[in-house]
N, CA and C atoms of all chains as a GROMACS GRO file, in nm:
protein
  579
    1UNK      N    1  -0.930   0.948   2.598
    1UNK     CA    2  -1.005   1.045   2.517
    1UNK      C    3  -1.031   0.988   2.378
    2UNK      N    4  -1.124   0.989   2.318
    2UNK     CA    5  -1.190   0.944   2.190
    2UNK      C    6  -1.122   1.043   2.114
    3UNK      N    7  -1.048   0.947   1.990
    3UNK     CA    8  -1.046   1.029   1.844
    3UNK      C    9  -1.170   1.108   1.770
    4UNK      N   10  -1.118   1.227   1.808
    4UNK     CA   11  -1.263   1.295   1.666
    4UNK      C   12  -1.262   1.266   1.545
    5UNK      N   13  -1.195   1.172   1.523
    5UNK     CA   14  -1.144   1.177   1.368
    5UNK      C   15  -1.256   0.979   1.341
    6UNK      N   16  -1.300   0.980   1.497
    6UNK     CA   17  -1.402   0.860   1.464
    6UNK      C   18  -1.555   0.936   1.414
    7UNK      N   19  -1.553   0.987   1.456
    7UNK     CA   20  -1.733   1.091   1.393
    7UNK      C   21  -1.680   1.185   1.279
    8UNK      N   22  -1.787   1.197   1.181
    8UNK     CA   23  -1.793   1.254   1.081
    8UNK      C   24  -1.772   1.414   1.145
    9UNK      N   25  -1.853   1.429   1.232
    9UNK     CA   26  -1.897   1.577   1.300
    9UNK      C   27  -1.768   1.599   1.394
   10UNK      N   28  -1.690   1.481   1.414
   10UNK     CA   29  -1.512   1.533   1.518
   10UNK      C   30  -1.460   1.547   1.364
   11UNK      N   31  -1.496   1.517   1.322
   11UNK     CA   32  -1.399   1.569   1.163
   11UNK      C   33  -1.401   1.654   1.084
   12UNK      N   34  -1.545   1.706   1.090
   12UNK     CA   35  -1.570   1.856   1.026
   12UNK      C   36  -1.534   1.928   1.136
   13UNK      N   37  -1.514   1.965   1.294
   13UNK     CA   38  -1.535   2.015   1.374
   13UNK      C   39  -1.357   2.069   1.416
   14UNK      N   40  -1.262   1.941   1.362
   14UNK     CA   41  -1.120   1.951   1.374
   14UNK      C   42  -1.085   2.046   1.221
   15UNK      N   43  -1.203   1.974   1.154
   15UNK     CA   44  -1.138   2.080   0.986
   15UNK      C   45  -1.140   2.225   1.001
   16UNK      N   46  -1.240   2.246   1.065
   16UNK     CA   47  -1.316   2.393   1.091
   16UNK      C   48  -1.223   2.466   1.237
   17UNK      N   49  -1.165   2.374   1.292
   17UNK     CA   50  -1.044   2.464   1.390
   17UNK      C   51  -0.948   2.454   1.309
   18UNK      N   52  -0.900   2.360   1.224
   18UNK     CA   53  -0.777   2.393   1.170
   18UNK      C   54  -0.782   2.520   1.077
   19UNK      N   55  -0.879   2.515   1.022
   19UNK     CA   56  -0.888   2.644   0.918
   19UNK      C   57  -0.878   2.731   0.951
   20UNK      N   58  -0.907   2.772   1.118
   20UNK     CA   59  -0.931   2.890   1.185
   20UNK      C   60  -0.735   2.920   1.235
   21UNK      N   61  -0.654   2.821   1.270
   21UNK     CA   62  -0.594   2.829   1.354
   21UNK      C   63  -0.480   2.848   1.228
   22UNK      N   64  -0.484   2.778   1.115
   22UNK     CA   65  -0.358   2.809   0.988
   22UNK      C   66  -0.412   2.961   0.934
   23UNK      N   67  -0.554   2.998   0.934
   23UNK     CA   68  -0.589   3.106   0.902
   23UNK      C   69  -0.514   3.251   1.002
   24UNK      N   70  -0.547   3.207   1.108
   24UNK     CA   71  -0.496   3.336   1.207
   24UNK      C   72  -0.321   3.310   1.201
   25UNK      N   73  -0.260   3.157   1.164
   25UNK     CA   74  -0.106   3.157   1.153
   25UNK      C   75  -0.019   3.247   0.992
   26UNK      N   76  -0.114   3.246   0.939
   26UNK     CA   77  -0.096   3.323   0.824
   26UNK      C   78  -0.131   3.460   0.819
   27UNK      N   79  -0.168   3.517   0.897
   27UNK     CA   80  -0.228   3.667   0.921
   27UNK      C   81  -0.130   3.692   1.002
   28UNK      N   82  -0.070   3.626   1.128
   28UNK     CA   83  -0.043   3.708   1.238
   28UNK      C   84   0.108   3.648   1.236
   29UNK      N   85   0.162   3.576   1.163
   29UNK     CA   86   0.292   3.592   1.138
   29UNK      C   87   0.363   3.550   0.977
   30UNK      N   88   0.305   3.489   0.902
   30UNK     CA   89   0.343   3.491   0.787
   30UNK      C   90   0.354   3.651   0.705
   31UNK      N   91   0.197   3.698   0.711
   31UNK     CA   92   0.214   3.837   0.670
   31UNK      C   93   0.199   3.940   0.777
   32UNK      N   94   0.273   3.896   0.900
   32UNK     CA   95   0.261   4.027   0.984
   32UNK      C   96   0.378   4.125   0.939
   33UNK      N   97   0.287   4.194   0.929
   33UNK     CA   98   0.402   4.388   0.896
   33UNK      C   99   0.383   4.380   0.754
   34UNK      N  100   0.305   4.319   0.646
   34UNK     CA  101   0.309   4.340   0.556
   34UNK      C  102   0.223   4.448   0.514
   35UNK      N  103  -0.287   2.809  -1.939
   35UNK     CA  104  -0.288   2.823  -1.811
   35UNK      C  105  -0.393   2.802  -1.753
   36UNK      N  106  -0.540   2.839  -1.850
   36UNK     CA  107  -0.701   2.821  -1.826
   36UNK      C  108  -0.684   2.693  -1.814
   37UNK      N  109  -0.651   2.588  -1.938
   37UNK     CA  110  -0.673   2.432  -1.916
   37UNK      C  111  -0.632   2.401  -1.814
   38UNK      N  112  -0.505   2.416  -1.761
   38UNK     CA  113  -0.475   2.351  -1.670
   38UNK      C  114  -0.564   2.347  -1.541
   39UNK      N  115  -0.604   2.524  -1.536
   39UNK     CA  116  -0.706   2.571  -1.398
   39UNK      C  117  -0.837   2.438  -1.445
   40UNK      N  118  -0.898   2.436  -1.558
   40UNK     CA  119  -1.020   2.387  -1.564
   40UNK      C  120  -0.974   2.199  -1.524
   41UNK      N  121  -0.881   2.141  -1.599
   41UNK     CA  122  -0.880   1.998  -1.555
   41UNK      C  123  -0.782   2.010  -1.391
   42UNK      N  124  -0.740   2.135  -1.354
   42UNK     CA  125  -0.728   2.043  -1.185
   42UNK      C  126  -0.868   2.084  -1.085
   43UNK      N  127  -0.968   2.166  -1.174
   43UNK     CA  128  -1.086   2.170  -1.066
   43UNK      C  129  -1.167   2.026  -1.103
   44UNK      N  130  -1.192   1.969  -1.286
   44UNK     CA  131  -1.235   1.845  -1.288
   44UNK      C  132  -1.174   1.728  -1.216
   45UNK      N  133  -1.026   1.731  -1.189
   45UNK     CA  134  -0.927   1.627  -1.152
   45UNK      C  135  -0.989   1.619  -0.955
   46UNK      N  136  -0.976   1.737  -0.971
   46UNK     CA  137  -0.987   1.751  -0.784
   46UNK      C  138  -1.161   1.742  -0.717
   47UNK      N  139  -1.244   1.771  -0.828
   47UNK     CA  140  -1.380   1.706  -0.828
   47UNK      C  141  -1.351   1.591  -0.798
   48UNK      N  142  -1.285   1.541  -0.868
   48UNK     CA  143  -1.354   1.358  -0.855
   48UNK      C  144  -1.274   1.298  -0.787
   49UNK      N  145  -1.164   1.333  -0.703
   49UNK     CA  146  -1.081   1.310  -0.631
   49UNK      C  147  -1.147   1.332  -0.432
   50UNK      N  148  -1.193   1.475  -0.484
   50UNK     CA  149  -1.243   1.465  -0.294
   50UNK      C  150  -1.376   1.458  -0.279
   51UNK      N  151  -1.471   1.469  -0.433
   51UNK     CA  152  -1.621   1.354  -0.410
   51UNK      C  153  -1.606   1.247  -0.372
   52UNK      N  154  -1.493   1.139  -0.430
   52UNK     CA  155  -1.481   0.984  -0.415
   52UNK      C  156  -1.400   0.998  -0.217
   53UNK      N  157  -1.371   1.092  -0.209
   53UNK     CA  158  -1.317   1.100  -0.047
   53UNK      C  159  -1.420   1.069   0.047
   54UNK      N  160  -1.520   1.196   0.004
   54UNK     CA  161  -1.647   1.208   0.068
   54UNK      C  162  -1.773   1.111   0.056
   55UNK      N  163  -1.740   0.999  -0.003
   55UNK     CA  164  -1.827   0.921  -0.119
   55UNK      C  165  -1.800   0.797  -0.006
   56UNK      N  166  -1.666   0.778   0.001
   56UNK     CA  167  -1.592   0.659   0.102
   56UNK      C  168  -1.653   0.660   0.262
   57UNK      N  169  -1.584   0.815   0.289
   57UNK     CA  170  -1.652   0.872   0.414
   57UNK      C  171  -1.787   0.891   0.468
   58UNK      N  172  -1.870   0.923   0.375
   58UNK     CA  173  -1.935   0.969   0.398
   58UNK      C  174  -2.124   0.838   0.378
   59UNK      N  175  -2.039   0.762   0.262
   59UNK     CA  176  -2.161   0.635   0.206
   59UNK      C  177  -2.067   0.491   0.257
   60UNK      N  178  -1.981   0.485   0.131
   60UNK     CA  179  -1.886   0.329   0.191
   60UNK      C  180  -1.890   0.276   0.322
   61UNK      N  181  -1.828   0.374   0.373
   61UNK     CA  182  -1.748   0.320   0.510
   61UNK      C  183  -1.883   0.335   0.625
   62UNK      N  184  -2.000   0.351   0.647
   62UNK     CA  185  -2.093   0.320   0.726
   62UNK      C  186  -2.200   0.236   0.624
   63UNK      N  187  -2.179   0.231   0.535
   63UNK     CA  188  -2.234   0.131   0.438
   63UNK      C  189  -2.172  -0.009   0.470
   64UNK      N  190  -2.068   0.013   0.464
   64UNK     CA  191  -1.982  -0.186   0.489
   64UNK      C  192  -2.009  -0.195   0.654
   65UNK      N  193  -2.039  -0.124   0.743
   65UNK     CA  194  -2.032  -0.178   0.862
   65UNK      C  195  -2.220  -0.248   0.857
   66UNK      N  196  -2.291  -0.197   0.766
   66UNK     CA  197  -2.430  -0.238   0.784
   66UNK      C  198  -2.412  -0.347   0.723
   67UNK      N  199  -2.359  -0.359   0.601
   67UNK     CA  200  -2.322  -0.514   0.496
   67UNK      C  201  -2.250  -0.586   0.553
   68UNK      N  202  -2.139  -0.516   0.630
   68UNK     CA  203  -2.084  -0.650   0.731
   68UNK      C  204  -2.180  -0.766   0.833
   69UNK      N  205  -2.265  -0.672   0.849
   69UNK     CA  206  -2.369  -0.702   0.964
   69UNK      C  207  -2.470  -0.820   0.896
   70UNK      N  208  -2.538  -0.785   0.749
   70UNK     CA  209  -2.644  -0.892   0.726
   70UNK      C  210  -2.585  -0.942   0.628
   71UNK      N  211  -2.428  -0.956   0.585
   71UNK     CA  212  -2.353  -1.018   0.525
   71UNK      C  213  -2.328  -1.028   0.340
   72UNK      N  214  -2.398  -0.912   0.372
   72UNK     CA  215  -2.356  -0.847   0.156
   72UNK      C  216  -2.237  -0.811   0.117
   73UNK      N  217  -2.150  -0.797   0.204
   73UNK     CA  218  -2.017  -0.672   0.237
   73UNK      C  219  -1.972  -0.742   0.087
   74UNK      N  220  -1.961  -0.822   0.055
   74UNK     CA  221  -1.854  -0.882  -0.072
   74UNK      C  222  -1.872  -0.803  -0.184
   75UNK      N  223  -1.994  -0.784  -0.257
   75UNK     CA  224  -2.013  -0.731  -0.371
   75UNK      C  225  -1.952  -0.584  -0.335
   76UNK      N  226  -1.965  -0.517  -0.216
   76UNK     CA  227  -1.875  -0.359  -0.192
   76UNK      C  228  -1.731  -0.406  -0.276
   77UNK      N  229  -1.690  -0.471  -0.140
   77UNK     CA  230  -1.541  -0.526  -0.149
   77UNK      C  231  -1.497  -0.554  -0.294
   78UNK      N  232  -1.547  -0.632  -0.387
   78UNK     CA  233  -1.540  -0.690  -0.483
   78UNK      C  234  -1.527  -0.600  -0.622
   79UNK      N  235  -1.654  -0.548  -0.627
   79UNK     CA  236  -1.708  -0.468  -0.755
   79UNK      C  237  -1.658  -0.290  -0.698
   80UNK      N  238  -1.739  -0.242  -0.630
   80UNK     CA  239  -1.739  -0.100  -0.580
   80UNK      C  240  -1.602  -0.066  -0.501
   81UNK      N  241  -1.587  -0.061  -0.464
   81UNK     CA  242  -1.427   0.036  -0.340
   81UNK      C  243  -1.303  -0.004  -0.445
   82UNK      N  244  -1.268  -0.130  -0.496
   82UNK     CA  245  -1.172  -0.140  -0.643
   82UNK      C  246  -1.182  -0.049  -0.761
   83UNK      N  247  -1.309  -0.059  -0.801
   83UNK     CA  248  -1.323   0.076  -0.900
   83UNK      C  249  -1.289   0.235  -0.827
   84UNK      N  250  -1.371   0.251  -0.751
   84UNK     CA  251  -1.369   0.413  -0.650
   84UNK      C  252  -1.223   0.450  -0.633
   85UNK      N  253  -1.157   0.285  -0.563
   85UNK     CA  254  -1.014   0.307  -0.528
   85UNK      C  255  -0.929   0.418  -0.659
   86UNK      N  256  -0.956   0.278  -0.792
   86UNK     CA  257  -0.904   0.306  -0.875
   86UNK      C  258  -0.859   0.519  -0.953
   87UNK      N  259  -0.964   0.580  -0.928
   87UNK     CA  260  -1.031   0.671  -0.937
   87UNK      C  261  -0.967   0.727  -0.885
   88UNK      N  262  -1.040   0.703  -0.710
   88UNK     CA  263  -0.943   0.833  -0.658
   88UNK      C  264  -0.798   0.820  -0.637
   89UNK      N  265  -0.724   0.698  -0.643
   89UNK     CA  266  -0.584   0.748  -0.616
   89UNK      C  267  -0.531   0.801  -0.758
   90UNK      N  268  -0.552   0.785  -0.862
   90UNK     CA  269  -0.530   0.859  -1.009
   90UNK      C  270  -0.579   0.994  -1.004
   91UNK      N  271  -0.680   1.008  -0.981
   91UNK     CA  272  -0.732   1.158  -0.968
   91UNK      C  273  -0.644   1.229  -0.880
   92UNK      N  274  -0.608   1.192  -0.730
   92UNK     CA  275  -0.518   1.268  -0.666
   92UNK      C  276  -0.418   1.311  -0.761
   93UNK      N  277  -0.365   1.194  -0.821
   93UNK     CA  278  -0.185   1.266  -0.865
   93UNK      C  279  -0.234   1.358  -1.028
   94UNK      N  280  -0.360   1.309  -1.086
   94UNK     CA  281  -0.425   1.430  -1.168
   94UNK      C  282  -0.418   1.580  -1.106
   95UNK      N  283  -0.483   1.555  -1.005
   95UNK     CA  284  -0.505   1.718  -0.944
   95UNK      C  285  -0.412   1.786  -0.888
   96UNK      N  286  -0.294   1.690  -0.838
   96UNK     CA  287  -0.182   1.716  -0.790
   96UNK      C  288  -0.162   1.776  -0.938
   97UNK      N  289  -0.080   1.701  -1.054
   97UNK     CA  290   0.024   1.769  -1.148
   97UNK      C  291  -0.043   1.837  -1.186
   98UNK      N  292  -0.189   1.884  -1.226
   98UNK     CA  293  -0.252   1.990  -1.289
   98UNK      C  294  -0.259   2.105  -1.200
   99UNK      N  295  -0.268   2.099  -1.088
   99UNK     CA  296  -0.234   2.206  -0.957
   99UNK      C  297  -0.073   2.275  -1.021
  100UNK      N  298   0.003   2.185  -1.016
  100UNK     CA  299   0.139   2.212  -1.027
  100UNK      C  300   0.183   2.319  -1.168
  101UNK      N  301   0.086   2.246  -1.260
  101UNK     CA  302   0.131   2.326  -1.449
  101UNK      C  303   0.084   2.448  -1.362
  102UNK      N  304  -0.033   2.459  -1.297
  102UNK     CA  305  -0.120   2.583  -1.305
  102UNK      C  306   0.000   2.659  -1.232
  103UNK      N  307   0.047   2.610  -1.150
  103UNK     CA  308   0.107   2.734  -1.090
  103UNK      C  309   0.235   2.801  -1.158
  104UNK      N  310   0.281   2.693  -1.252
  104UNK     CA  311   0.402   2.714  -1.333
  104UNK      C  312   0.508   2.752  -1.298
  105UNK      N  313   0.572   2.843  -1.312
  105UNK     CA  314   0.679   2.936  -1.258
  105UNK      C  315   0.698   2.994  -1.098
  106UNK      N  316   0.568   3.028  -1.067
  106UNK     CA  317   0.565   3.025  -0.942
  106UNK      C  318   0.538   2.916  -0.824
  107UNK      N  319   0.567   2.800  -0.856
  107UNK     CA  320   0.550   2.683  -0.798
  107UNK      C  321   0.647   2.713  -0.641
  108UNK      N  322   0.731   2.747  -0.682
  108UNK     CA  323   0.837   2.765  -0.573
  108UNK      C  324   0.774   2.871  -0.439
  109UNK      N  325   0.775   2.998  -0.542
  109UNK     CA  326   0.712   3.099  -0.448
  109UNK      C  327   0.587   3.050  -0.410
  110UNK      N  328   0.486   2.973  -0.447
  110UNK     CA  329   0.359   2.931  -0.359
  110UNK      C  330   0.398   2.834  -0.258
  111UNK      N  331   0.477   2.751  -0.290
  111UNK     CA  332   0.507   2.676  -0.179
  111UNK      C  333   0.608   2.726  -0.084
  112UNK      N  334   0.686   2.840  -0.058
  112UNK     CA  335   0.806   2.898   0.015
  112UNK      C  336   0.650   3.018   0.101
  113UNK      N  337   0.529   2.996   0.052
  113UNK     CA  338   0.435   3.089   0.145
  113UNK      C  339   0.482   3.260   0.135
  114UNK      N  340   0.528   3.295  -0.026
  114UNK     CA  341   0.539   3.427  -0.015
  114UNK      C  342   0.450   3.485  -0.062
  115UNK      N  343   0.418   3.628  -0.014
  115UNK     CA  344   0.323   3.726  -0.035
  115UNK      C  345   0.273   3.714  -0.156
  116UNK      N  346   0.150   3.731  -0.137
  116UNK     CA  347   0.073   3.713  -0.315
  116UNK      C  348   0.022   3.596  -0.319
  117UNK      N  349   0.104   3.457  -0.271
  117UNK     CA  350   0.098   3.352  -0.312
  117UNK      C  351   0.073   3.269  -0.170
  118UNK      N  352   0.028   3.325  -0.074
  118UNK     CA  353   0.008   3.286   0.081
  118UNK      C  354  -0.141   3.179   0.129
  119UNK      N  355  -0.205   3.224   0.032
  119UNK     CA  356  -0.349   3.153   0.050
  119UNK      C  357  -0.303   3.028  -0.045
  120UNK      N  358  -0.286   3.030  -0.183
  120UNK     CA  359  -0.276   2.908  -0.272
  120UNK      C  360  -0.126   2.806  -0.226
  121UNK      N  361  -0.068   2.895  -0.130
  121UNK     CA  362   0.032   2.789  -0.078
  121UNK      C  363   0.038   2.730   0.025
  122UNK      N  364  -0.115   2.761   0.080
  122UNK     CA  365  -0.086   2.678   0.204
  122UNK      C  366  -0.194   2.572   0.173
  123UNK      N  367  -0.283   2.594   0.045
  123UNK     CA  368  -0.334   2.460   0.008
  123UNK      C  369  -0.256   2.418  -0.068
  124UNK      N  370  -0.194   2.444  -0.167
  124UNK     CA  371  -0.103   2.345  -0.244
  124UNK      C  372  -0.019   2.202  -0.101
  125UNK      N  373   0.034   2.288   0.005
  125UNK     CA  374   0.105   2.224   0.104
  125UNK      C  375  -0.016   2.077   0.125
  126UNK      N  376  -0.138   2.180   0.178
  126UNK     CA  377  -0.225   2.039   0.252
  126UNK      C  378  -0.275   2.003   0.099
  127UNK      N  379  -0.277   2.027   0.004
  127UNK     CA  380  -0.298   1.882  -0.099
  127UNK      C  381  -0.190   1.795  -0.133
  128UNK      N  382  -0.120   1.826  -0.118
  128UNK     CA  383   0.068   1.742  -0.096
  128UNK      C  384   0.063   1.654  -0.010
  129UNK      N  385   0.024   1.719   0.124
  129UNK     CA  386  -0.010   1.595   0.248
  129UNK      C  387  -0.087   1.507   0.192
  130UNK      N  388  -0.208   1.569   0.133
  130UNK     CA  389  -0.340   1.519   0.145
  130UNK      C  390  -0.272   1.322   0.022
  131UNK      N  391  -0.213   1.397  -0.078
  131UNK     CA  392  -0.194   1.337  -0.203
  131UNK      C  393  -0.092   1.233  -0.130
  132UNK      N  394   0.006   1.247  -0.035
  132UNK     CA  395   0.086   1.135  -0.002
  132UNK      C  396   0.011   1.061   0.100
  133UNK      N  397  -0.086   1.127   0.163
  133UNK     CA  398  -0.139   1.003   0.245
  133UNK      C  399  -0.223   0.888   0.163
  134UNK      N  400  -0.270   0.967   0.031
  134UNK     CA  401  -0.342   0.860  -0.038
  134UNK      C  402  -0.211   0.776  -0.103
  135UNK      N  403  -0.144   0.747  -0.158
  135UNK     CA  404  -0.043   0.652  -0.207
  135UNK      C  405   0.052   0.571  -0.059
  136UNK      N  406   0.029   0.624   0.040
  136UNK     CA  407   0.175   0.641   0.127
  136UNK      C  408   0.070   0.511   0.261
  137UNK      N  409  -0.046   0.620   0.253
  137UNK     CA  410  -0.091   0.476   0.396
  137UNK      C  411  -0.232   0.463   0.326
  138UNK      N  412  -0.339   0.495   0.272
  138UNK     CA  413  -0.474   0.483   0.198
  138UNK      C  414  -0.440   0.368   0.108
  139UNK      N  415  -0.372   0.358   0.009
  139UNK     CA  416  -0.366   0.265  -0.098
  139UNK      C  417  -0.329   0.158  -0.025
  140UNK      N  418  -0.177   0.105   0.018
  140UNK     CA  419  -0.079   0.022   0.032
  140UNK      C  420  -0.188  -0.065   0.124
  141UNK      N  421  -0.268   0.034   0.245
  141UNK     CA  422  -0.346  -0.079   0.343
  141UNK      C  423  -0.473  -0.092   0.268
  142UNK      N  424  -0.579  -0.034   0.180
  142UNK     CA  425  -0.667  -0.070   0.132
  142UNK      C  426  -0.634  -0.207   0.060
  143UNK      N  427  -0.523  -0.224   0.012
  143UNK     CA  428  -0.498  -0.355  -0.063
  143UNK      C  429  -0.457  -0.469   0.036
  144UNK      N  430  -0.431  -0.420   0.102
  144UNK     CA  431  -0.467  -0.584   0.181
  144UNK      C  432  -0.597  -0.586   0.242
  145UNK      N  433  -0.651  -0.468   0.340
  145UNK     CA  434  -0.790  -0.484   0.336
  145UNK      C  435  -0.893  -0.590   0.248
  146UNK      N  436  -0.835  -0.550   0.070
  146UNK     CA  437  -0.917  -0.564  -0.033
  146UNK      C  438  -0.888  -0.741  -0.055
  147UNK      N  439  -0.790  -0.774   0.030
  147UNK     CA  440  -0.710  -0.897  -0.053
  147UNK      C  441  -0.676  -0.910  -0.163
  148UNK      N  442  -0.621  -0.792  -0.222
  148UNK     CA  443  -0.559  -0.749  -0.340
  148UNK      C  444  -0.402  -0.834  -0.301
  149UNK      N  445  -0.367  -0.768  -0.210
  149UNK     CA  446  -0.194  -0.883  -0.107
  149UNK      C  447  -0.237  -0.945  -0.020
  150UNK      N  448  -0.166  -1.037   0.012
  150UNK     CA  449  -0.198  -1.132   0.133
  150UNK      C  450  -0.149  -1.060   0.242
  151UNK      N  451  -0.193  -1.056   0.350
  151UNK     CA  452  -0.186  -1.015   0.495
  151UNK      C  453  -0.261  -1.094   0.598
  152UNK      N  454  -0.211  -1.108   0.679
  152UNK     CA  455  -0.294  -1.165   0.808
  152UNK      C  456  -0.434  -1.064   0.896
  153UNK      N  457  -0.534  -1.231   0.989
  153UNK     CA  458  -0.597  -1.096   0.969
  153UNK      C  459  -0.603  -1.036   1.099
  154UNK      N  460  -0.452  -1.000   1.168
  154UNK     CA  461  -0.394  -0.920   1.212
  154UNK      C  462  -0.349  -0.811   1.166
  155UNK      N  463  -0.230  -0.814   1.060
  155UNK     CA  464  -0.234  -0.727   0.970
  155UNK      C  465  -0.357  -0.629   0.897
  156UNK      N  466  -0.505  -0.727   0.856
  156UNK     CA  467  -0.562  -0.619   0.792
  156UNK      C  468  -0.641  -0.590   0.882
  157UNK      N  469  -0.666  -0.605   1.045
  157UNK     CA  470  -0.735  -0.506   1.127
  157UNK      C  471  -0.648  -0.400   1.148
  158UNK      N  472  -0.501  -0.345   1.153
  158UNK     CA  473  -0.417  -0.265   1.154
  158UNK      C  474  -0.449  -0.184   1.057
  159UNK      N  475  -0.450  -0.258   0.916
  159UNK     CA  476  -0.450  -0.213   0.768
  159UNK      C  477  -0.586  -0.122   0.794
  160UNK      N  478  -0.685  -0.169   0.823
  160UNK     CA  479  -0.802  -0.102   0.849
  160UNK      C  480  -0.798   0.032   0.966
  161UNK      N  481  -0.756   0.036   1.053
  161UNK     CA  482  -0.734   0.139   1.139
  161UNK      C  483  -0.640   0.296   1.064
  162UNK      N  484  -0.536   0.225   1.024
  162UNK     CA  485  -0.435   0.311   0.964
  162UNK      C  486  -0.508   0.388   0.828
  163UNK      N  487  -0.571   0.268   0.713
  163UNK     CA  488  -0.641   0.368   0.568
  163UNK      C  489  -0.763   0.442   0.636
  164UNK      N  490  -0.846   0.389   0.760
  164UNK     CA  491  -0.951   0.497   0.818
  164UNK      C  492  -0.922   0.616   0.885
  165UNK      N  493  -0.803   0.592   0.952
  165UNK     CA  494  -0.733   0.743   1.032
  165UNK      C  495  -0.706   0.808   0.900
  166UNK      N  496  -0.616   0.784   0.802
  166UNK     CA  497  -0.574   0.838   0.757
  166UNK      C  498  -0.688   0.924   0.620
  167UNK      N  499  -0.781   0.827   0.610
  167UNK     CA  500  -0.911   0.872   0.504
  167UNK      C  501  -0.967   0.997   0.579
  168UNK      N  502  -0.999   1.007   0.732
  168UNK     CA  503  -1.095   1.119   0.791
  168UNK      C  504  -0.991   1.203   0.831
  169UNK      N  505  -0.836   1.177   0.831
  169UNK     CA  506  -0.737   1.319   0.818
  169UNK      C  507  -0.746   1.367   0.700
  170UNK      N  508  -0.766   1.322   0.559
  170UNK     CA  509  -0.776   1.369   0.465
  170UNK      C  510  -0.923   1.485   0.460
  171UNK      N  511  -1.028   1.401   0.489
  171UNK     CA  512  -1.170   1.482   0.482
  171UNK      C  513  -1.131   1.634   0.632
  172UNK      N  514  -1.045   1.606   0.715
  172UNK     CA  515  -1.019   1.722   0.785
  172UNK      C  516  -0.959   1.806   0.688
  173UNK      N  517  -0.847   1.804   0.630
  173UNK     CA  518  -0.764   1.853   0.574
  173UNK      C  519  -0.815   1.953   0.482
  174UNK      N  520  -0.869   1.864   0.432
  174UNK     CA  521  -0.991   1.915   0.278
  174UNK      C  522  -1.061   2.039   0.313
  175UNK      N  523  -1.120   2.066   0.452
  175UNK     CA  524  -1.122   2.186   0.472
  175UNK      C  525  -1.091   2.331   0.485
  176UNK      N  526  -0.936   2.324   0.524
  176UNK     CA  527  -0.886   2.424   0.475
  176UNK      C  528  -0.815   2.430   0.377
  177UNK      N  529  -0.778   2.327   0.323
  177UNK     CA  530  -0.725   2.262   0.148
  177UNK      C  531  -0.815   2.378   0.039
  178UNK      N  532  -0.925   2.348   0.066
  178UNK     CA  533  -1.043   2.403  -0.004
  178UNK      C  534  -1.107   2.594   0.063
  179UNK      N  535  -1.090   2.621   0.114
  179UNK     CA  536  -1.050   2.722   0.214
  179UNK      C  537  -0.916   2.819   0.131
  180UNK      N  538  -0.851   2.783   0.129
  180UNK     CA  539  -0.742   2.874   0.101
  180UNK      C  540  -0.669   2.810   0.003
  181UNK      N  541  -0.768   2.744  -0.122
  181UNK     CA  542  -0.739   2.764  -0.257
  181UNK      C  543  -0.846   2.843  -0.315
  182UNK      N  544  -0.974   2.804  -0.280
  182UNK     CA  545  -1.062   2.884  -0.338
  182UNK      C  546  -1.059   2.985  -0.282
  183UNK      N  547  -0.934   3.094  -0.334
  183UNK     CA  548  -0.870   3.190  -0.276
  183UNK      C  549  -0.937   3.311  -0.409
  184UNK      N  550  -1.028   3.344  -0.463
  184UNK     CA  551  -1.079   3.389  -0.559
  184UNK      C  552  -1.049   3.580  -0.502
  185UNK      N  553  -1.109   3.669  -0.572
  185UNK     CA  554  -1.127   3.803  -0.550
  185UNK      C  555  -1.235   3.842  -0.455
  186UNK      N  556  -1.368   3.758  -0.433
  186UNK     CA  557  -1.414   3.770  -0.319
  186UNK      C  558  -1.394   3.726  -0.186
  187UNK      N  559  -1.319   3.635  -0.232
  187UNK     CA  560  -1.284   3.552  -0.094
  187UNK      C  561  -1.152   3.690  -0.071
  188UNK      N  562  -1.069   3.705  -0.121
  188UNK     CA  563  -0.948   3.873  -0.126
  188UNK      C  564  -0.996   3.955  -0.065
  189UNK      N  565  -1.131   4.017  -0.067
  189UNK     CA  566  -1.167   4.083  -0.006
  189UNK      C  567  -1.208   4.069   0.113
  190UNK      N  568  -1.265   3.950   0.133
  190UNK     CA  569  -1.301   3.918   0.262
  190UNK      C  570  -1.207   3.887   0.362
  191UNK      N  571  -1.120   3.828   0.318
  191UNK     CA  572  -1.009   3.757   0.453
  191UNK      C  573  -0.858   3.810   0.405
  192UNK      N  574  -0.860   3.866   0.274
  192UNK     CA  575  -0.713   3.926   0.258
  192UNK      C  576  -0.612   3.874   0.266
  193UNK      N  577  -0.568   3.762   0.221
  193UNK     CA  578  -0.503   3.651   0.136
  193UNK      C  579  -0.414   3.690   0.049
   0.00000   0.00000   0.00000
């Protein structure tokens, strides 16, 4: 399997899931019940 | 507390322009100069200066990140309430800031023939500062994401 981290666009594409995936880890258990 | 906010947004300007600058111009720039054989004047004049820049600017934006947060340095980085969005970029500019000194610098300089290395060593050297340059430009996304944690962005995603 090819690194995305070789294309500009596997690299915005990994930035843009990570944001999504630390985003929903911070909602749904950092401040869950807050 | 303002200064500090205003020189770590100048510090961190010129820190993940020169990221995006590498990424985005340099580094498909030297594979064309490699090709009809200009690459030296990059090597030589340009990526030594840029270098210079951005690894100073990182640890700029780093300690001016740090005054800004002052007292609460702890609580942004321990991810407590209030302080949940600006601490989980402070975290990925921490990463971001040791990959530039830790694997970006150390292999750009042999790359650069700044140290001697073999050129075994600097095809390694080259693999390792490029993984580690386009983990940074990943990073930078939510780095930038959940610092520019402002009152509209509060309202919107609730941070």
């Amino acid at each position: 399997m090819k690194n995305p981290l070789d294309s500009i666009l596997g690299t915005i594409i990994s930035g843009l899931i990570l944001t999504f995936v630390l985003y929903s880890f911070v909602k749904h258990f950092v401040l869950a019940g807050v | 507390m303002g200064i500090f906010r205003w020189l770590h947004i100048l510090a961190g300007i010129t820190w993940i322009g020169l990221l995006y600058y590498f990424n985005l111009v340099q580094v498909p720039a030297m594979k064309d100069a490699t090709a009809d054989g200009t690459a030296a004047g990059i090597s030589k004049h340009v990526a030594p200066r840029a270098l210079l820049w951005f690894r100073w600017a990182a640890v700029a934006t780093w300690l001016m990140g740090a005054a800004l947060l002052g007292p609460n340095f702890g609580v942004a980085f321990g991810l407590k309430v209030g302080f949940t969005g600006i601490g989980i970029g402070a975290w990925l500019g921490s990463i971001m800031l040791f990959n530039v000194w830790v694997l970006i610098w150390p292999n750009q300089q042999k790359i650069l023939g700044l140290v001697t290395a073999t050129d075994e060593e600097k095809a390694k050297a080259r693999r390792v500062a490029f993984l580690a340059s386009r983990t940074n430009v990943m990073l930078s996304l939510p780095m930038l994401f959940f610092m520019a944690n402002g009152l509209s962005h509060k309202a919107l995603i609730g941070l």
